[in-house]
C-alpha positions as CSV (number, residue, x, y, z in Angstrom):
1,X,-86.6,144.6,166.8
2,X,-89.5,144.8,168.9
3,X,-91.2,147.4,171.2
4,X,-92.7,145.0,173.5
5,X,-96.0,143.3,173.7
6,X,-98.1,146.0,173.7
7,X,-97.0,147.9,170.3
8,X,-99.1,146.6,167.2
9,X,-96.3,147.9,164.9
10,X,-92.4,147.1,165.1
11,X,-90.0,148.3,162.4
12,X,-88.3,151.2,164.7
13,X,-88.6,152.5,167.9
14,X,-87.3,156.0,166.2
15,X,-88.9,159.3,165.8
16,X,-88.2,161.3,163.7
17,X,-90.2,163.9,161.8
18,X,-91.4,162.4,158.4
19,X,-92.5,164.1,155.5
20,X,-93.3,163.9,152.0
21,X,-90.2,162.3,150.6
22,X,-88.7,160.7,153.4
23,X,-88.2,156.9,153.6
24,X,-87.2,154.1,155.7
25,X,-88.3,152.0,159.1
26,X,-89.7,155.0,160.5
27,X,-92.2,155.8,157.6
28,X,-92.9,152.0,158.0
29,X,-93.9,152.6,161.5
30,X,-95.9,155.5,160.7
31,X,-98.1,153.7,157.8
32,X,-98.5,151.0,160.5
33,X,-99.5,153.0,162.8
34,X,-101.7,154.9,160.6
35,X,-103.7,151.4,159.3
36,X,-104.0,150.4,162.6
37,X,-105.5,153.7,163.7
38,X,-107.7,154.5,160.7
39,X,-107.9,151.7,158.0
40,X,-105.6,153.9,155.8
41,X,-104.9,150.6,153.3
42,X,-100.9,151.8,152.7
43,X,-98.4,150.1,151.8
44,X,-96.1,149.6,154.7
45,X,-93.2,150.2,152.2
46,X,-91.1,153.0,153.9
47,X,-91.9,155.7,151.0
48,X,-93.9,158.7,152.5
49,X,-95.4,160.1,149.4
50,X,-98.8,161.6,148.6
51,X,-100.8,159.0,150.2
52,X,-98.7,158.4,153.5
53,X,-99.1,162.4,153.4
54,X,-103.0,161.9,152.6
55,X,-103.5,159.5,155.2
56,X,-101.4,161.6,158.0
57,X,-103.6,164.6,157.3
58,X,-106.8,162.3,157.6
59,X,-105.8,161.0,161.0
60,X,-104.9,164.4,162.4
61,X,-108.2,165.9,161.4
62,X,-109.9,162.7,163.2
63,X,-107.7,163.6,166.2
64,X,-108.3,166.9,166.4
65,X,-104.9,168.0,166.1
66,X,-102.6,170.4,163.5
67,X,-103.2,169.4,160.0
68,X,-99.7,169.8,158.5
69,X,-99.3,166.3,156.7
70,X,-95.6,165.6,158.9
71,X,-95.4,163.1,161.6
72,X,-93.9,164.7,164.4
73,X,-94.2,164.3,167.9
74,X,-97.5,165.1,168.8
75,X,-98.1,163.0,165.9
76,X,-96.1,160.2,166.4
77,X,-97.7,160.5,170.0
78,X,-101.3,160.1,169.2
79,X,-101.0,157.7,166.2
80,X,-98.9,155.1,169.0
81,X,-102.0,156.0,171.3
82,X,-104.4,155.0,168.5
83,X,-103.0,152.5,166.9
84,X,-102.6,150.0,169.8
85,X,-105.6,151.2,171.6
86,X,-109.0,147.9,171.6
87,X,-111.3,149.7,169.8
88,X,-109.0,151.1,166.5
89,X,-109.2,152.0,163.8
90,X,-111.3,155.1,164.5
91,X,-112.0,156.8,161.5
């Protein structure tokens, strides 16, 4: 399934808040999104465990948004931004 030409990552086009412990296409998508954006190094293996949670805090402390460790919307919203944008990874 693809999100169109523009979108560097394309396991899911769903969005749902991930968290330590969750699994499947849309913690792919995440860890994607989150080498893309920072040069986090995961696994894109669909397991959000202490390093997906490492890497989300990382990218939200480079973004200068809420430091919780869950990918949710404004999130999801920035790492999409980031990831696909010329110039990434950023931090």
């Amino acid at each position: 399934m693809s999100l169109g030409p523009d979108d560097v990552c394309d396991y899911t086009k769903s969005r749902p808040t991930l968290h330590r412990g969750s699994s499947g296409p849309a913690v792919q998508q995440a860890q994607c999104y989150l080498n893309q954006a920072i040069g986090a190094g995961l696994d894109e293996d669909g397991d959000f465990g202490q390093l997906t949670k490492s890497a989300t805090k990382d990218f939200q402390q480079c973004a200068g948004i809420v430091v919780d460790g869950l990918v949710a919307a404004q999130t999801w919203s920035f790492l999409s931004f980031w990831a696909n944008a010329p110039d990434a990874p950023f931090c």
